[in-house]
Structures are given as structure tokens and as C-alpha cells.
N, C-alpha and C positions, 0 to 999 in steps of 0.2 A: 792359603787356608785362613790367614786373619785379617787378610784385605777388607777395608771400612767402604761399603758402596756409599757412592755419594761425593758432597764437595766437604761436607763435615766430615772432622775424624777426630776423636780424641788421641793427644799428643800427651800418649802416658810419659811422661818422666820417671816413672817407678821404674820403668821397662829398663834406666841406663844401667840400674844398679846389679853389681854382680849376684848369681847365688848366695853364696858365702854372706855378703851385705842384705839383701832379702832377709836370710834366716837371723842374721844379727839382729836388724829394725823390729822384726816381729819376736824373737826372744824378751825384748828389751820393755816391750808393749802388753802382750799377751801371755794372760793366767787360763788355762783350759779351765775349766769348773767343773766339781766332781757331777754334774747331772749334765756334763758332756757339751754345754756349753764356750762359748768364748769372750772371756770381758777385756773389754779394748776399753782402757784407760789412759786418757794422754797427758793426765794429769800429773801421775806415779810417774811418766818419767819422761819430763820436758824436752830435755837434747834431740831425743828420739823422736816425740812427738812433733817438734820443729822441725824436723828430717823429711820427715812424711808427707807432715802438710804444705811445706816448699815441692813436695813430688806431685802435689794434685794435678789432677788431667784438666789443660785447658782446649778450647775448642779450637779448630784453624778454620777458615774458609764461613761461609753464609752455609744457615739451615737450610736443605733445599725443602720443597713440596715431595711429599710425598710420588705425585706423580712424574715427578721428574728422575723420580730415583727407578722405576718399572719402567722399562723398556717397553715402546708398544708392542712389539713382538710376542711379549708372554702377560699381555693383557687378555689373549682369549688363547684359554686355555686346552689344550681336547685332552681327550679321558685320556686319564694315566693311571699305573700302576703305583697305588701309595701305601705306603708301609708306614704302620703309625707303630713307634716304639714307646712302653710306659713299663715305668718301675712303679712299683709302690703297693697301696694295699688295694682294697678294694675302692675305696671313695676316691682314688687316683685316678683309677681304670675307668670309673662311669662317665665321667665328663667328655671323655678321649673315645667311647660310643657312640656318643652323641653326636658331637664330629664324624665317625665314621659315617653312622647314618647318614645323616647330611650330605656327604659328599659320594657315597651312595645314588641320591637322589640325581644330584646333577650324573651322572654316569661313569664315574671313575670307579675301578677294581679296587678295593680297599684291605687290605690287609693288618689288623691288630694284632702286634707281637706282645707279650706281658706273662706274665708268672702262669706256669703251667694250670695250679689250681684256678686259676681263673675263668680256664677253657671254657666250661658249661655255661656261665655266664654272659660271655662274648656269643659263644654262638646261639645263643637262646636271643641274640637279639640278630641272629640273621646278618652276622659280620664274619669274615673268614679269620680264623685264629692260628696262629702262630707262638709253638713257645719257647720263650726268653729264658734267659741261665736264671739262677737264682731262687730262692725257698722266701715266699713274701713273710709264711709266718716268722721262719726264723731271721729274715732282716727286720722285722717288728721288733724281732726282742732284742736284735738288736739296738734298734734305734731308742727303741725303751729305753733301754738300759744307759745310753746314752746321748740320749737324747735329740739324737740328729744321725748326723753324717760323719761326723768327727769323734775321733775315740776319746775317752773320759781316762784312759789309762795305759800304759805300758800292754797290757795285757790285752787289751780291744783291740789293738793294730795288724794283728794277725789276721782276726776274725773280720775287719773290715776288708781289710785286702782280698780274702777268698771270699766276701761276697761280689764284691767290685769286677772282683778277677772275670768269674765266670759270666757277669750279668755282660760284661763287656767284649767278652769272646762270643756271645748268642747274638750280637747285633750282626753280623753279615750273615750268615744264613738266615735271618731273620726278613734279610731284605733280598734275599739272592737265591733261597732254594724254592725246588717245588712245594707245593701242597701237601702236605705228609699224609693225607690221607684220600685226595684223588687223584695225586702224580700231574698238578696240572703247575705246567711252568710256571715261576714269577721272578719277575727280576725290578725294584723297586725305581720308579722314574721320578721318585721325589719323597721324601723322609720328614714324617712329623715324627716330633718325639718331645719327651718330657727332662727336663735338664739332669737328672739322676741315673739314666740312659748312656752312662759316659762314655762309648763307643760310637754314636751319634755323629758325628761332626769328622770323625776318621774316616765310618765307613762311606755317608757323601761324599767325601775327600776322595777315594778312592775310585768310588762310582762317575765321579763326577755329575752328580745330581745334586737339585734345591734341597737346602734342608730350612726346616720353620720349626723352633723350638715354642710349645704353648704349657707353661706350669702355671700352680694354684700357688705359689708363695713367690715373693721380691727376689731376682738373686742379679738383677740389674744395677750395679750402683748408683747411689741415688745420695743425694745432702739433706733428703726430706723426711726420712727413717734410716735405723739401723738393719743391717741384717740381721734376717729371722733367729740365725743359730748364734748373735752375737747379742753382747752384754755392754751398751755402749753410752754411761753417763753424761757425758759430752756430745752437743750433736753438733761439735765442729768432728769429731769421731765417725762420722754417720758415714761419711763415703767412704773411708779408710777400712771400718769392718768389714765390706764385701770384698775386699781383695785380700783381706788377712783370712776370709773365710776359704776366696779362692786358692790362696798358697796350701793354705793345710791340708784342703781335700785332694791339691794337686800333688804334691810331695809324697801321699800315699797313696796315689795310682798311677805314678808317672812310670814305673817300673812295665807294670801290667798293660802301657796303654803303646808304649814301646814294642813290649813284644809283639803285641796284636798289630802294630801298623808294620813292622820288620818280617812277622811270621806269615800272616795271614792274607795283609792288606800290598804287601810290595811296595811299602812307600817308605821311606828314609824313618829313621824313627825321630823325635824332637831332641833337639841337642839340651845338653844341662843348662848352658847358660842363652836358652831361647826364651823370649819375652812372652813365649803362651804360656796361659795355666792354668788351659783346660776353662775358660771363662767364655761365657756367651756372649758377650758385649757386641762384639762383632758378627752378630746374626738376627737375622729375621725374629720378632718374640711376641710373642701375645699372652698376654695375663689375662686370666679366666676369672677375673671377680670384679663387682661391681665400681663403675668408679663412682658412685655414691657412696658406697662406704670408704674403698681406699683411690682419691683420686690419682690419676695419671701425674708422675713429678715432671717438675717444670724441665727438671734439666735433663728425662730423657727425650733422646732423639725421634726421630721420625722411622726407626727400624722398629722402633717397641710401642706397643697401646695395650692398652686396659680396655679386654673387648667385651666385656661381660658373661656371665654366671652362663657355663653352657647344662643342661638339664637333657636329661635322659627321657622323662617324662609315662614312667611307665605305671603310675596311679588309676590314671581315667578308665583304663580297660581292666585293673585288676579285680579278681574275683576273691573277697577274704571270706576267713570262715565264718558262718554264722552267728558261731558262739560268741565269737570277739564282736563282731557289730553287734550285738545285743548288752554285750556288757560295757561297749563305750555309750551306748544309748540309755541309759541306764539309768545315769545320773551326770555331775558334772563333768567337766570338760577335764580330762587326767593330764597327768605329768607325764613324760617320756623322760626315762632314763635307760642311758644303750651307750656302748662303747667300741660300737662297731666290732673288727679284729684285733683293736687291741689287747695284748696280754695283760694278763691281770697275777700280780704277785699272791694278793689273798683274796679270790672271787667270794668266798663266804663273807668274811669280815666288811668287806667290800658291799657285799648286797645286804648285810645287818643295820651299815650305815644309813642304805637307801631307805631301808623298812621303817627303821625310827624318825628320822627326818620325814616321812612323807607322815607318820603318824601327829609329830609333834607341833607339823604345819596345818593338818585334817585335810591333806589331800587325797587324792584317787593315783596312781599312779599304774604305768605303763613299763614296766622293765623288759628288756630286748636283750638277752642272754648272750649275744653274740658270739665270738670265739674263745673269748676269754672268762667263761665259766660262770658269769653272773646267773646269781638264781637257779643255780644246779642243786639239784635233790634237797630245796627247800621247799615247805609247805608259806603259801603265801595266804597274808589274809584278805577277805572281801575286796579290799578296798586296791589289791594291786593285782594284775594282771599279766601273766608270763609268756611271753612271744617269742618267734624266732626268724627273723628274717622279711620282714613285714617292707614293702617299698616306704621308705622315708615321705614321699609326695603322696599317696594316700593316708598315712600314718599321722603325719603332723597337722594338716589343719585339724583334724580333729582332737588334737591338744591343746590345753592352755598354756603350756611353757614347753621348753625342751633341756635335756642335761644330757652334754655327751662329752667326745673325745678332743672336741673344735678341732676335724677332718674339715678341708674347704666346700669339699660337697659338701658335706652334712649340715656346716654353717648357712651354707648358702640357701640349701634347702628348706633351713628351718626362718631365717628369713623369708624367704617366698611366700611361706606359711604365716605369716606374721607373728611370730612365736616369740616372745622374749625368750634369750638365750641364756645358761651357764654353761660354761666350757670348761673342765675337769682336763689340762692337757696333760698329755704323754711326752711327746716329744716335736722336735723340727718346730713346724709351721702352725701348729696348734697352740703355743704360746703366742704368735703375732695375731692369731684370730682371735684368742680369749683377751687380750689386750686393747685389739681395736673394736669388739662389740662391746666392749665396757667403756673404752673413750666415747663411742656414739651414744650412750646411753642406753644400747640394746638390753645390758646384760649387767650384772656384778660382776665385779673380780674377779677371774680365773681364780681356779682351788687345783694346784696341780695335785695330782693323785697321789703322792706319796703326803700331804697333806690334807686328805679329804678326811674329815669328821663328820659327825651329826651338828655339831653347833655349826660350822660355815655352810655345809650341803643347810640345814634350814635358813639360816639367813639368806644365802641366796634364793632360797625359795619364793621366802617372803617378799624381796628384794623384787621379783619378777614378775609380781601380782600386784605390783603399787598401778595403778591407773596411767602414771605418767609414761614410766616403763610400755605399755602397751601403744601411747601414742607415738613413742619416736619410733618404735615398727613400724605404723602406719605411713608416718612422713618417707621411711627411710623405702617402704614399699612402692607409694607415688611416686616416689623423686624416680627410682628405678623404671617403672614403666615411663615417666616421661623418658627416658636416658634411653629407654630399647627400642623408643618408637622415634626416636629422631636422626 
């Protein structure tokens, strides 16, 4: 199951150490953070730190070519039966569409598994739907709450486990039952899926089918960044946090991933002191964002690339109401502020914020009430405009900035658009996007939401209307299209 194809293979050293030593080196390291992060400081405690960094993974053997690693045998492929798995919210699920379509076109059966409420959505795009365990809104709140994957308290650890639990028991029927609604067989002869999906990699295991993991955030380790859900001052730290990240999540689904392979799957379950831990490293991976904004690191392999921004694309044919293209036409170019699905603790307070900021900058704005109650049973004035659900790729070129959740689609899209960005994160992977459109120059500061006011919400405003702001768009827009035509 962890066999490295190829002549390269990372020769973990971590892997000698018992259990018992694992949980010690990472006690010794890691502080959780109440907003559900993890700060890896090697600083605070040297012994340990020297521990770690004597375990780093060195390389054995020559990189191979890529093509040396694909057999010619499954160079030409014929139509299969592909079962794509996605956890997450909605900005998860669209990218993972778009793929389906695609692969649609060439003539494979495609199957999208993902959270039930999704269903309409999937099949509004003429993709066959399947549904996955799990409540997307209430894993929102959770991850809201803190902030990722990882529990921020004693008292979360439950509640991640039963979401974990279930998403991870829906992945074989997922890949293995009929059509639940025309009784037409499917039995899945190759597995994408998104790394959150943690059932993935068992249920191939079992089928004995490819599996190809494609996610919008890092969880490959790297020396070149920290992990997403990591807090890591030191970037001699920077490889170390994706395996502290992988222990933690592993530790709390190894239980559930056990019974599933014992119960369900007929296959031995992972012994305590095995060197998996539930990590992709050893799989096929494509990252869905630009390598103009986050390039390919050096030191991954030839299993992983950075294949760019995949789009759904369903702007060009949409039909909006009248009323709103008369009121964007109107006057200036407005602001978009929208939070997609995420929960919103105080959506009034929240949308009062938006009202005054947009008044105190004099701009036009764009609020997208989304699920989490922004702009519910307020009266708005002239200058802002209340929507529900509007396609993001029609929506934003005709903005001048955009404010959201920093979702990778959402990012990605309001790039396309050439939009300078702020990104208001919530949780996971939305802090590594408000971070990196502000390194590029795209954007200001992230304002995570439990700190958003009307003095930073306007300064970022302002911040996204300076002139210069609009040209690293431009750059950051060319560089892309040259990167997608080459």
C-alpha cells in the first residue's frame, strides 16, 4: 500500500521510531492553538528539535523521468469507470466537476461522490452523483470552529471522529454500488479523490485499482513552506510540520480506518506501530493552483505537480436577472463581498461591518448572503446590492475588487478575473491563500473573521484600489496564460 514507484524514495527515518517516541517528539514540539491550529517551534525545545531534524527524509537512488515511472501499458487508456471522491464545501466540489466533465469528454463513466446537499448541483452539470457520509454544513462549523482538521480542544475530538467516522465508511459504496436512482451497475476502475476523503487509499487498496489524489491546499511535505494548518516560525521547521500535521489527524482516525479496512474492506487493519499515517506522499498528487502564484517545490518528486487552476466555467451561458445587470451597469465597478458556506457567528454584525466600510471608502458594493446569513432581513442602501448565489466567473469581472472566505476556487477565480483580493479566512487552507495573495502583492493582509472591523475591512479596501495593486493582477494574469499554453 506505501510502495514509492520509481528508483527514488524517501528513506523516512521518522518511520524507526516507536509510537510511544512519535508521541513524545511531538508533545515535546507542539502547542494546538485555540483557533485549532498547530505551532511547531524548534526553538522552545532544542533536544527534540535536533531529534527530528537528524530524522529528515533523505533521497536514495536518481530522479527518474516522469516517463519512466508509467508503464507503456497504461499510456493509452480506455474508458473506465471513475469514481471521483470530494469532501468539503462547495468551492471543493466545483473544481472536481470540472475534471469530471473533462474526462466525460474523452469517454469514461464518471461518477462524483460528495456530501448529499450537493446532489442538485453535480447533477445540474450532467455528472452522475453519489452520496458521501457526512453533513458539509455541519463539518463547516466545524472546521470553523477550529479551524482545520484538527481539534482545538478536548471536547472537539468526538465530534471530529463522527464526522471522519461516517465520511469514511461512504467511500466503498461510493465506488462499488449501483446508481441509486436507475439501478445501473458501477464498480469503480480508478479513484480520484481529494486528501480529506480518508477512506481513499483503503478502498483502492482493496479494489486493487489507481488511485490519483488532486487537492486545492499543500499536504505534500515540502522545505519551501509550512503546512497549511501549521504555525511554523522556523523554516528549518517547514518539512517537520506536515508530518506533525499527519500524526495528529492520523491518531484520531486510526481507530475508524481500522475497523473499515477489518469490517468492511477484508484486509488486515494497520498495526500501532506501522510507519503509515494515513499520508499521501507515496501517491500519485496534483495540486489545482497556479504555479505562478505557488510554484512547484524543488524537493517534490516527480509523483506530484502543480497542474493548474481547474474552472467549471459556467459564466458564458448564464442568464442573470435584469434587475442586477442594470444596477451593476449603473454606475461604478462595485465590491463583492460573499462568504460562500461559511458560518457566520454574528451575520448582522458581520453585514454592519460591510455597510460602513463600503460607505466610508464611497464604494458600490455587491453582498452574496450566502449560507451563513449575511444581509438577512436588512434593508440596504442604493449603493449595495443583495444576491444569492450568482456564478463567481460571471459575477467578478464585473467587479473592481473582491472580499471573501479565501476558498481556492474562489481565489482562484477572482484572479482570473483580475480582481485584487482580501481574504477574510475562516479556517484550513484559507489562511495559506490570504497569505500568499498578500506575499504577491494581490491583496492586503488577511483579516481573519473573528477580527474583522470596519477600520481594517476599509483599509483593505482602500489598500485594493491603489493602482499598483491592480498591475501585479495583470502580471500575475499573463504569467498564467503563458504557464497554461505551454
Amino acid at each position: 500500500m506505501t510502495e514509492w514507484i520509481g528508483t527514488q524514495r524517501p528513506d523516512f527515518k521518522f518511520d524507526e521510531l516507536s509510537g510511544d517516541k512519535e508521541k513524545q517528539l511531538v508533545a515535546d514540539l507542539v502547542k494546538i492553538q485555540h483557533d485549532g491550529t498547530v505551532e511547531v517551534d524548534i526553538e522552545k525545545n532544542a533536544p527534540a528539535a535536533s531529534e527530528l531534524l537528524k530524522l529528515h527524509p533523505t533521497l536514495k537512488g536518481s530522479s527518474p523521468k516522469v516517463d519512466d515511472i508509467i508503464p507503456e501499458s497504461i499510456k493509452l487508456i480506455p474508458r473506465l469507470n471513475i469514481a471521483i471522491l470530494v469532501v468539503g464545501t462547495r468551492g471543493d466540489v466545483q473544481p472536481f466537476l470540472a475534471i469530471a466533465k473533462k474526462l466525460q469528454e474523452f469517454g469514461h463513466r464518471v461518477r462524483l461522490a460528495t456530501h448529499t446537499n450537493f446532489r442538485n448541483f453535480v447533477k445540474s452539470a450532467d455528472v452522475d452523483f453519489y452520496p458521501l457520509g457526512g453533513d458539509s454544513r455541519g463539518l463547516a462549523e466545524y472546521m470553523t470552529r477550529n479551524k482545520g482538521f484538527i481539534p482545538s480542544g478536548p471536547g472537539e475530538i468526538s465530534v471530529q471522529r463522527k464526522h471522519l467516522k461516517v465520511i469514511i465508511e461512504s467511500t466503498l459504496p461510493a465506488c462499488t454500488e449501483p446508481d441509486l436512482e436507475t439501478g445501473m451497475p458501477f464498480r469503480a476502475q480508478a479513484i480520484i479523490a481529494n486528501a480529506p476523503a480518508y477512506g481513499h487509499t483503503h478502498v483502492a487498496e482493496a479494489l486493487r485499482v489507481p488511485l490519483h489524489i488532486f487537492f486545492t491546499m499543500p499536504w505534500t511535505p515540502t522545505n519551501e513552506f509550512p503546512h497549511p494548518l501549521a504555525r511554523v516560525p522556523q523554516n528549518t521547521g517547514y518539512w517537520i510540520s506536515y508530518i506533525i500535521v499527519e500524526l495528529l489527524i492520523w491518531w484520531g482516525i486510526r481507530g475508524s480506518i481500522n475497523e473499515f479496512r477489518r469490517k468492511k474492506l477484508n484486509l488486515a487493519p494497520i498495526a500501532y506501530f506501522s510507519t503509515y499515517r494515513g499520508s499521501i506522499s507515496h501517491l500519485p498528487t496534483a495540486y489545482m493552483w497556479s504555479p505562478s502564484v505557488v510554484p512547484k517545490p524543488k524537493d517534490w518528486g516527480p509523483l506530484v505537480d502543480v497542474v493548474g487552476y481547474c474552472f467549471l466555467d459556467r459564466g458564458f451561458k448564464y442568464q442573470p436577472e435584469e434587475a442586477v445587470v442594470q444596477w451593476i451597469q449603473k454606475g461604478t465597478k462595485p465590491i463583492y463581498v460573499g462568504f460562500g458556506s461559511m458560518p457566520l457567528a454574528e451575520p448582522q454584525r458581520t453585514t454592519d461591518i460591510i455597510l460602513e466600510a463600503l460607505k466610508e471608502t464611497g464604494q458600490r458594493g455587491i453582498i452574496d448572503r450566502g449560507l451563513g446569513g449575511l444581509g438577512n432581513c436588512i434593508k440596504v442602501p442604493e449603493n449595495v446590492l443583495l444576491i444569492q448565489d450568482y456564478p463567481h466567473d460571471w459575477l467578478f469581472c464585473r467587479c473592481s475588487a473582491v472580499i471573501h472566505h479565501g476558498g481556492a476556487g474562489t481565489t482562484s477565480t477572482g484572479l482570473k478575473a483580475g480582481c485584487p483580493t482580501t481574504i477574510v479566512p475562516f479556517f484550513g487552507d484559507q489562511f495559506f491563500w490570504g497569505e500568499t495573495t498578500h506575499q504577491k502583492g494581490l491583496g492586503p493582509i488577511p483579516i481573519p473573521i473573528s477580527q474583522l472591523n470596519v477600520g481594517n475591512l476599509s483599509n483593505a479596501i482602500n489598500f485594493m484600489l491603489q493602482p499598483e495593486v491592480g498591475l501585479s493582477i495583470t502580471i500575475v494574469q499573463i504569467d498564467r496564460c503563458k504557464t497554461s499554453s505551454s
